[in-house]
PASEZA-714824 format. One line per 3 residues: for each residue y, z negated, x negated of C-alpha. Coordinates in Angstrom, 2 decimals, padded with zeros to 5 digits. Example, Ala and Ser with C-alpha at 12.3 -4.5 7.8 and 13.67 -1.06 7.14 Angstrom:
! residues 2
-004.50,-007.80,-012.30 | -001.06,-007.14,-013.67
***
This chain:
! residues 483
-026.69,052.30,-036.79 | -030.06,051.91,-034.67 | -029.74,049.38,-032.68
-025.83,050.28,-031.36 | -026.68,053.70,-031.05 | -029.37,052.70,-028.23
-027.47,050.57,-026.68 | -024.63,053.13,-026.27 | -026.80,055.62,-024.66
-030.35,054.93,-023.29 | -028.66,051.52,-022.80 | -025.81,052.19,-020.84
-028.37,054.73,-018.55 | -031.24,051.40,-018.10 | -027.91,049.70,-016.72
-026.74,052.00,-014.51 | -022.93,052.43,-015.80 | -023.69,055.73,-017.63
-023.32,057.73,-014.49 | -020.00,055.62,-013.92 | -018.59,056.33,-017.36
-019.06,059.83,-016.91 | -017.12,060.31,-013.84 | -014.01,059.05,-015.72
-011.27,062.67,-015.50 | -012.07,062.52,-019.86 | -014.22,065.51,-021.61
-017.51,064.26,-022.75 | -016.55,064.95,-025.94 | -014.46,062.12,-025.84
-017.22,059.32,-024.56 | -019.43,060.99,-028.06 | -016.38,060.48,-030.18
-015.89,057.00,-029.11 | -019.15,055.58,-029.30 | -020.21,057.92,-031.98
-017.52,055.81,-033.70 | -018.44,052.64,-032.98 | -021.76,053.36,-034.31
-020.77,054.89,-037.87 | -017.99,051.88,-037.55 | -020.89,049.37,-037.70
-022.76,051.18,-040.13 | -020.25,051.20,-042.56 | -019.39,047.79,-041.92
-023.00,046.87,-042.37 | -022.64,048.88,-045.80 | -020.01,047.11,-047.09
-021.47,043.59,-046.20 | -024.29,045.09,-048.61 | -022.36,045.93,-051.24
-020.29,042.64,-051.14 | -023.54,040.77,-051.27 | -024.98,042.43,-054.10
-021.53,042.36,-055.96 | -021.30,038.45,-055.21 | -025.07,038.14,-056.17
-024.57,039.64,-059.67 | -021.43,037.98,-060.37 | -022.47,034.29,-059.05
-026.43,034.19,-059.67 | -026.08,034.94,-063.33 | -028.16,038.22,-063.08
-025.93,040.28,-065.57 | -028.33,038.37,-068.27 | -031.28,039.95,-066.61
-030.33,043.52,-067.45 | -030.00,042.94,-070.96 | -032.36,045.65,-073.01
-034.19,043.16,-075.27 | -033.40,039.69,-073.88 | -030.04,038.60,-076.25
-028.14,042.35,-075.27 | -025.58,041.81,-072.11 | -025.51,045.47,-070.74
-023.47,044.18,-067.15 | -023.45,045.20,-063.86 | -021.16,048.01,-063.46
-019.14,046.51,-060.70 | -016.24,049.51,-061.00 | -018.65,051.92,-059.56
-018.77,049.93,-056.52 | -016.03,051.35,-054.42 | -016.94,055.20,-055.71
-020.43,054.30,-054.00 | -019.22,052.73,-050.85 | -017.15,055.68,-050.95
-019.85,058.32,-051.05 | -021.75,056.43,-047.97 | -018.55,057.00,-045.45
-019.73,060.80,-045.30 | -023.82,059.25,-044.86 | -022.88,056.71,-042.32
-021.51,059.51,-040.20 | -024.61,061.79,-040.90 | -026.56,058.89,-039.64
-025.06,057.67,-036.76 | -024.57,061.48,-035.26 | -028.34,061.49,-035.58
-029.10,058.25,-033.52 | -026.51,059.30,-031.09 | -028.30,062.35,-030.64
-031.82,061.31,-030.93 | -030.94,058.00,-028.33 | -029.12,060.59,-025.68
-032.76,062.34,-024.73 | -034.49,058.44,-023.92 | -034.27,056.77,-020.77
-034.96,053.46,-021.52 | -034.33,051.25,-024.33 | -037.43,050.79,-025.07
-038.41,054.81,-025.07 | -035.22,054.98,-027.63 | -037.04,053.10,-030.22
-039.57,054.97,-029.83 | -037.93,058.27,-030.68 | -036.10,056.27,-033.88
-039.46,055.57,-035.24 | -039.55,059.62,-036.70 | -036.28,059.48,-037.87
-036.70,056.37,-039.72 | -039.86,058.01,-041.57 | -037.83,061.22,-042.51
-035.41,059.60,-043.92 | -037.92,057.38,-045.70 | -039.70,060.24,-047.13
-036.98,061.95,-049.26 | -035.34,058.19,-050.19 | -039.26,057.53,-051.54
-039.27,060.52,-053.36 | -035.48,059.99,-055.27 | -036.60,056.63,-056.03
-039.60,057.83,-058.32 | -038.98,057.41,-061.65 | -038.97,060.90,-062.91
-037.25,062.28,-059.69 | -033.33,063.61,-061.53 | -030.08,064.36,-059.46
-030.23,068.39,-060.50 | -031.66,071.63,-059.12 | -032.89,071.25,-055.24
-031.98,067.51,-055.10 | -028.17,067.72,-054.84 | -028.45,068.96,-051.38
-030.97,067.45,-050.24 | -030.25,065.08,-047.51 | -030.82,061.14,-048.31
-032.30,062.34,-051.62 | -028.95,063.32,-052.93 | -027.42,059.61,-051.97
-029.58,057.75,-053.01 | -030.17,059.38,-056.29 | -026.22,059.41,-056.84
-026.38,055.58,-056.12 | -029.15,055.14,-058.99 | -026.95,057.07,-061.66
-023.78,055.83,-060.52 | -025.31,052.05,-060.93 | -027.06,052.88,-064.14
-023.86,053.93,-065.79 | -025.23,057.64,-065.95 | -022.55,060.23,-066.26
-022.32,062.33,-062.87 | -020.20,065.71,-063.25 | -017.95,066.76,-061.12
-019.46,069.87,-059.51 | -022.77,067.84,-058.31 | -020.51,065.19,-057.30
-018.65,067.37,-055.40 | -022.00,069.57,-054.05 | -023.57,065.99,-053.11
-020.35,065.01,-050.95 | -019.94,068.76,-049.50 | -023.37,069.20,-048.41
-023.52,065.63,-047.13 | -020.46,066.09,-044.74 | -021.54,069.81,-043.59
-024.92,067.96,-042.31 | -022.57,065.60,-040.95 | -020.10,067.84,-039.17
-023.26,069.56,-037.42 | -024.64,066.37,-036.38 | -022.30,065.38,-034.66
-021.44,068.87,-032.72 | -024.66,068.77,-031.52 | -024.73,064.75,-030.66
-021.37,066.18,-028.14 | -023.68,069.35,-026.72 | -026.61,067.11,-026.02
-024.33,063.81,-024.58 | -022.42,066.59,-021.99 | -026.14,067.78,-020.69
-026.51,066.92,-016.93 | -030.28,066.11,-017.61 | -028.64,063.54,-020.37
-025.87,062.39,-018.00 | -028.87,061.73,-015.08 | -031.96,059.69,-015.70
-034.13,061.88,-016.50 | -034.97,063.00,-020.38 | -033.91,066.24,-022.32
-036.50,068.70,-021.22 | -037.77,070.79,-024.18 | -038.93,074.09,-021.55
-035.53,073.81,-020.18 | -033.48,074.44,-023.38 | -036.06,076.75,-024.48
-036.36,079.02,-021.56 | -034.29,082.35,-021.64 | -034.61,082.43,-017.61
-031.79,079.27,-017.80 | -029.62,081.05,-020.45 | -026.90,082.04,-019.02
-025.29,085.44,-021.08 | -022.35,084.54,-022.98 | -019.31,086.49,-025.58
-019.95,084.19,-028.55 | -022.49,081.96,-030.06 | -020.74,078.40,-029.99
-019.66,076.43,-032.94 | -022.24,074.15,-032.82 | -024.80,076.48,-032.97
-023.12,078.23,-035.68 | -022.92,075.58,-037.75 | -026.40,074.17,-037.49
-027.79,077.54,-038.45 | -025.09,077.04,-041.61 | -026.27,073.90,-042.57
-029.93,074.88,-042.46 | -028.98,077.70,-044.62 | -027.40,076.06,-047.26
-030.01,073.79,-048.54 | -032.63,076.74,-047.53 | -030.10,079.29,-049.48
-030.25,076.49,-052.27 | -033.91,075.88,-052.85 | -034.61,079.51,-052.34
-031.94,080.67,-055.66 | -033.74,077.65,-057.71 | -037.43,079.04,-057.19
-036.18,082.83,-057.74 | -034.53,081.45,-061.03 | -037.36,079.18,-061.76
-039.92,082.17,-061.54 | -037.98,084.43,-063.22 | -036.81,081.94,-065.83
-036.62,085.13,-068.42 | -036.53,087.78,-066.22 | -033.28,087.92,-064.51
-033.97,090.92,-062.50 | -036.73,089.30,-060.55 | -034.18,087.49,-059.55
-031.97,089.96,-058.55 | -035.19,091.95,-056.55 | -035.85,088.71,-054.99
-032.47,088.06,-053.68 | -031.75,091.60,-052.25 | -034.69,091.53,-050.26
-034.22,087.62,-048.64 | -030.74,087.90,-048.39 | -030.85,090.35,-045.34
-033.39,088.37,-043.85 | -031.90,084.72,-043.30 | -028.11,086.09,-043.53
-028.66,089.29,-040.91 | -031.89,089.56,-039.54 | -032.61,085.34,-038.63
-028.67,085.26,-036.54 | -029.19,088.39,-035.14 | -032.89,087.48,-033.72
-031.05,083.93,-032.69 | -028.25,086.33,-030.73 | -030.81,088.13,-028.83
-032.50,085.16,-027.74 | -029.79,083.04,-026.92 | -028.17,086.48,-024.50
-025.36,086.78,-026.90 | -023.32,089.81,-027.52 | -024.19,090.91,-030.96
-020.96,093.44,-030.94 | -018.66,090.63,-029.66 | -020.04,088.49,-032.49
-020.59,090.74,-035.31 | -016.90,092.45,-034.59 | -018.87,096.18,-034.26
-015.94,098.07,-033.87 | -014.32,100.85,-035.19 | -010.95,099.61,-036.52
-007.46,101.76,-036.88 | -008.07,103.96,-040.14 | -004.60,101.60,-041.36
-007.12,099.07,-041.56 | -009.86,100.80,-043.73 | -006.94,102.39,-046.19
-005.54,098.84,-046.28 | -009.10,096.98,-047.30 | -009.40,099.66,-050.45
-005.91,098.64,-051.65 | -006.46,095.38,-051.78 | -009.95,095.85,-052.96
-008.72,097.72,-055.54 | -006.47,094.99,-056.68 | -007.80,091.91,-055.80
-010.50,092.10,-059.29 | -007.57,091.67,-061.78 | -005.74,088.93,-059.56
-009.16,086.98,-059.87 | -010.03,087.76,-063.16 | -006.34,086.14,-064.53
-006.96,083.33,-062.05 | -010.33,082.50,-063.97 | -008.74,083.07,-067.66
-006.12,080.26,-066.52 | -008.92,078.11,-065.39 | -011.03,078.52,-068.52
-008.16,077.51,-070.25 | -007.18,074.07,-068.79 | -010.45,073.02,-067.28
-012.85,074.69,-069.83 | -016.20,076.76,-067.99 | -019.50,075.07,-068.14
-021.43,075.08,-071.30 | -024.67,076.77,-069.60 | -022.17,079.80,-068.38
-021.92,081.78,-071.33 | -025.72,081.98,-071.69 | -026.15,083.08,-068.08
-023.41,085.75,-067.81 | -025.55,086.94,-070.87 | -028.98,087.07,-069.44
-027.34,088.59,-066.36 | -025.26,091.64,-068.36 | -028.82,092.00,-070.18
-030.81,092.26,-066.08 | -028.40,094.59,-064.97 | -028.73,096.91,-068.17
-032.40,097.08,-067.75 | -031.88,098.11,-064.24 | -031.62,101.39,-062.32
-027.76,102.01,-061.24 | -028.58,102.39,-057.93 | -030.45,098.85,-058.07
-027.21,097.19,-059.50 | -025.22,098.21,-057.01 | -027.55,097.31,-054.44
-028.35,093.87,-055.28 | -024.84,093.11,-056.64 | -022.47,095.30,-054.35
-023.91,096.30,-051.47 | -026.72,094.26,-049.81 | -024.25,090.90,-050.25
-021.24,092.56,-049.28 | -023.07,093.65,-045.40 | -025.38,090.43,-045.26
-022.52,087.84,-045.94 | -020.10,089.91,-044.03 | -022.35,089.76,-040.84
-023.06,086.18,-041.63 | -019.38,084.45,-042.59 | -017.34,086.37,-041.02
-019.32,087.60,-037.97 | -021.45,084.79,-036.85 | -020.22,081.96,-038.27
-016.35,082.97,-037.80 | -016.94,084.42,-034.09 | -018.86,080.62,-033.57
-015.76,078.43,-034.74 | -012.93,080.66,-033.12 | -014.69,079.61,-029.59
-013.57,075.67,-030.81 | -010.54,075.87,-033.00 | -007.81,078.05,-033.60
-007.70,080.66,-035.88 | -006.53,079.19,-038.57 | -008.91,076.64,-038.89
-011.85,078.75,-038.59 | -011.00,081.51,-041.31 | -010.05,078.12,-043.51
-013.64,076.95,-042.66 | -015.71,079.51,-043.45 | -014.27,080.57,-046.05
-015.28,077.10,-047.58 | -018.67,077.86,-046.65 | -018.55,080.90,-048.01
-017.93,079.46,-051.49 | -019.98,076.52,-051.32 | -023.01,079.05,-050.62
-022.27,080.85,-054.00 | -023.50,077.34,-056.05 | -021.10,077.51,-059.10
-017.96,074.79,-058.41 | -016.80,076.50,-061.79 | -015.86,080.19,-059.40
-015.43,078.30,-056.18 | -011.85,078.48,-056.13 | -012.17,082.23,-056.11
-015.04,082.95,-053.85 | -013.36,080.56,-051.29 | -009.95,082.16,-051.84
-011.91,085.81,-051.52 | -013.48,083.77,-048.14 | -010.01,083.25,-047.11
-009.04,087.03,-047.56 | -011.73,088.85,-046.22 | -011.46,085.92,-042.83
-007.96,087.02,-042.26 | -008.46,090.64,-042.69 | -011.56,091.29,-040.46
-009.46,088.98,-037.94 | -006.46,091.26,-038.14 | -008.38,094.24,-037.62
-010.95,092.93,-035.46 | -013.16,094.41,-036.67 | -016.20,093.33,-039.67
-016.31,096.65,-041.33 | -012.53,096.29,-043.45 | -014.00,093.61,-044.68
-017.78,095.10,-045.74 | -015.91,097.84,-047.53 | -013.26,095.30,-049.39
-016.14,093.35,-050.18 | -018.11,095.91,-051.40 | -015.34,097.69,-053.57
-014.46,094.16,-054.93 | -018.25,093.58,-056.07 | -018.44,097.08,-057.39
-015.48,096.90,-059.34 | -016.30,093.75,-061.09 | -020.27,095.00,-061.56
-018.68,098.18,-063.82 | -017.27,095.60,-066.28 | -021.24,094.57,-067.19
-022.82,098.50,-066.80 | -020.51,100.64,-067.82 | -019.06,099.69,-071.14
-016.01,102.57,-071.10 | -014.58,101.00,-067.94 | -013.09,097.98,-070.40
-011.62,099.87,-072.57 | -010.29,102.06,-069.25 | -008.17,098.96,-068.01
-008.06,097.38,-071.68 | -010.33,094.37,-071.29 | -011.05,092.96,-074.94
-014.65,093.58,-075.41 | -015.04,090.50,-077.46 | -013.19,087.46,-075.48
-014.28,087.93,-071.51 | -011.46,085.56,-071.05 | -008.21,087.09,-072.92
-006.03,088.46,-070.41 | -005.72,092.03,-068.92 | -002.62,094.14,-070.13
000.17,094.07,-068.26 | 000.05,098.01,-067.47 | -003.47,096.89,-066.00
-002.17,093.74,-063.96 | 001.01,095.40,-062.48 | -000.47,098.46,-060.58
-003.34,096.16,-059.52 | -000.91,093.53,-057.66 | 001.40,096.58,-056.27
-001.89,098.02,-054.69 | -003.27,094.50,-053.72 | 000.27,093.72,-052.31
000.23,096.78,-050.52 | -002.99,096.12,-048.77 | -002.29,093.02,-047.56
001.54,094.28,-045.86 | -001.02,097.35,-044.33 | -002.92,094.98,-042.65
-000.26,092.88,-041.74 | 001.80,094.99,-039.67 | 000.07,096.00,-036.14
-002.33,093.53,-036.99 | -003.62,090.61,-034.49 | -001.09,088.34,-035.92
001.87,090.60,-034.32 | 000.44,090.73,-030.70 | 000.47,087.33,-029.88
-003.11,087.11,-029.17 | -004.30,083.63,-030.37 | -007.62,083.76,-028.63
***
């Protein structure tokens, strides 16, 4: 991807057609989408020349012999894993090519361009060293770690290692969200009049608040970067606090509570001020119809059992993860030892008002200025349950995403959804400190996954149902207003 991602940007400008192109009546987005995808076109073709080489070296050269254990054992080349790996390099092409799109736009000449690959080649030589090492594994920090995580997937895909399906998932999730951002920002940089000129990005200029001009909402692109730092931050951050307090559990939970308002709150809200956006615009700080704050207890105070017989039916077909039992043990055991107040701070509400201010403030407010409504509440509710780290609950954290999206849009307002969210958390958090509340709704104390009565279930969905036809009605959705 180097070499074509020069040419289609501090080339064109050495030439002299860049200015031409860029008169054409098109959006600039559409010039980066078109020669972002001739780039990522070459790289993949260039990655599937690879593969076919290798494949036709194995097969023709006799080289299966050569991986026998001691000398007269035939192991073979596992040549079905082929297409899963040229597969998983579609999603790193595009992370790659983004990046030499957007590295190539600040150079002026072609030979300035190489000079601003030469970094990029050494990060991404860095982590690709380290996953190379022989004791480096495809678990904890790794998985999201960019390069790391491919090449590493590579080695156990070609090595006949089993790969589950949540790190196979995390690996191709994380890759795409670096991916997605890279390219948002390639389009911000390539529609820059210092970029569309001849002279070079200049660092004071993007920096200096003097130039910023105020504006509603952060964009999507800046939205998303911040997301996509997060998540492998987020990620390496939850493996240290459980790797410290390996068996101490509410270390954890301490530690947690007090970063969690710092990178989900304090960090976008610091970014807001210095980037003259409206933090009330943004974070939706209004007061909302009381319809709206009745309507996010009902369906708070339904939603637990709908999710709890959603998971039962999941443990049944799919199975949960062997290492989930022990943990929801060591976790019921934390939250015993604690104060009350501390449970329901760490679990209830310091998540509920930092990832209410983060998913459905910033990075909600940031997608609605590109895409339509739909879209964005879909989006970030994805992020929202890829940051929670267990593919074995994602389906419910990103359907909770999806809930919580639609009602602070309805209300427009973020604090229906801080008090659903909050409710919902507490709710679920009595099950593990207050033993009477199972036998209150009829949970069987000694299967966590047997079903909830009926009697339990009914009221639950008729309250949860009501919510939902609350918010509904003189909501957003009835106005017309699709801004």
């Amino acid at each position: 991807a180097i070499y074509p991602a020069i040419d289609l940007t501090a080339g064109e400008r050495e030439r002299g057609t860049l200015e031409t192109l860029m008169v054409c009546p098109i959006p600039a987005i559409d010039l980066v989408v078109g020669k972002f995808l001739v780039v990522a076109t070459i790289a993949m073709i260039g990655a599937t020349l690879n593969l076919a080489s290798v494949t036709a070296t194995m097969f023709l050269g006799g080289f299966e012999q050569a991986l026998g254990l001691d000398g007269s054992e035939n192991i073979g080349f596992p040549f079905h894993v082929l297409p899963v790996v040229l597969f998983c390099l579609v999603p790193f092409a595009i992370l790659t090519s983004a990046i030499m799109i957007s590295v190539c736009s600040c150079a002026r000449t072609f030979k300035e361009a190489q000079n601003y690959i030469m970094p990029v080649i050494l990060l991404v030589l860095v982590p690709g060293g380290i996953a190379a090492l022989p004791g480096t594994q495809l678990e904890g920090t790794m998985i999201v770690m960019p390069v790391a995580n491919m090449v590493l997937l590579t080695r156990e895909l070609l090595s006949g290692a089993t790969v589950t399906g949540g790190t196979f998932a995390a690996i191709l999730i994380s890759t795409s969200l670096y991916a997605s951002v890279a390219i948002a920002i390639a389009a911000r940089l390539f529609g820059r009049e210092t970029v569309v000129f001849s002279d070079a990005l200049s660092l004071k200029s993007v920096f200096n608040r003097r130039l910023i001009r105020p504006k509603s909402f952060p964009s999507a692109s800046t939205a998303g970067l911040y997301a996509a730092i997060l998540f492998p931050i987020w990620f390496y951050a939850q493996a240290l606090l459980q790797r410290a307090g390996e068996d101490d559990m509410v270390r954890v939970f301490t530690g947690t509570t007090l970063l969690m308002p710092i990178f989900f709150l304090i960090i976008p809200a610091a970014a807001l001020w210095y980037w003259k956006t409206s933090t009330r615009r943004t974070f939706q700080l209004t007061l909302p119809p009381a319809r709206f704050l009745i309507a996010a207890i009902l369906i708070a105070s339904g939603a637990w059992t709908l999710t709890h017989e959603v998971l039962v039916f999941q443990e049944s077909y799919i199975g949960s993860p062997p290492p989930q039992a022990d943990l929801d043990k060591s976790v019921n055991a934390a939250l015993n030892s604690m104060p009350i107040v501390m449970v329901f701070l760490a679990l209830a509400i310091v998540p509920a008002i930092c990832e209410e201010f983060f998913f459905r403030g910033f990075l909600l407010s940031g997608l609605l200025t590109t895409i339509r409504p739909r879209s964005a509440i879909i989006f970030s509710a994805i992020a929202f349950g890829a940051f929670h780290f267990f593919i074995f609950r994602f389906p419910i954290t990103m359907g909770l995403g999806l809930l919580l999206g639609w009602l602070c849009w309805q209300s427009r307002s973020i604090l229906p959804s801080i008090i659903a969210h909050a409710l919902y958390n507490s709710i679920v958090t009595l099950s593990a400190v207050w033993p009477k509340w199972n036998l209150i709704i009829g949970r069987d104390p000694v299967d966590p996954w047997a079903h909830l009565p009926s009697q339990t279930v009914i009221p639950a969905a008729m309250l949860f149902s009501a919510g939902v036809v609350l918010a509904w009605i003189g909501g957003r959705a009835t106005d017309g207003d699709e801004s």
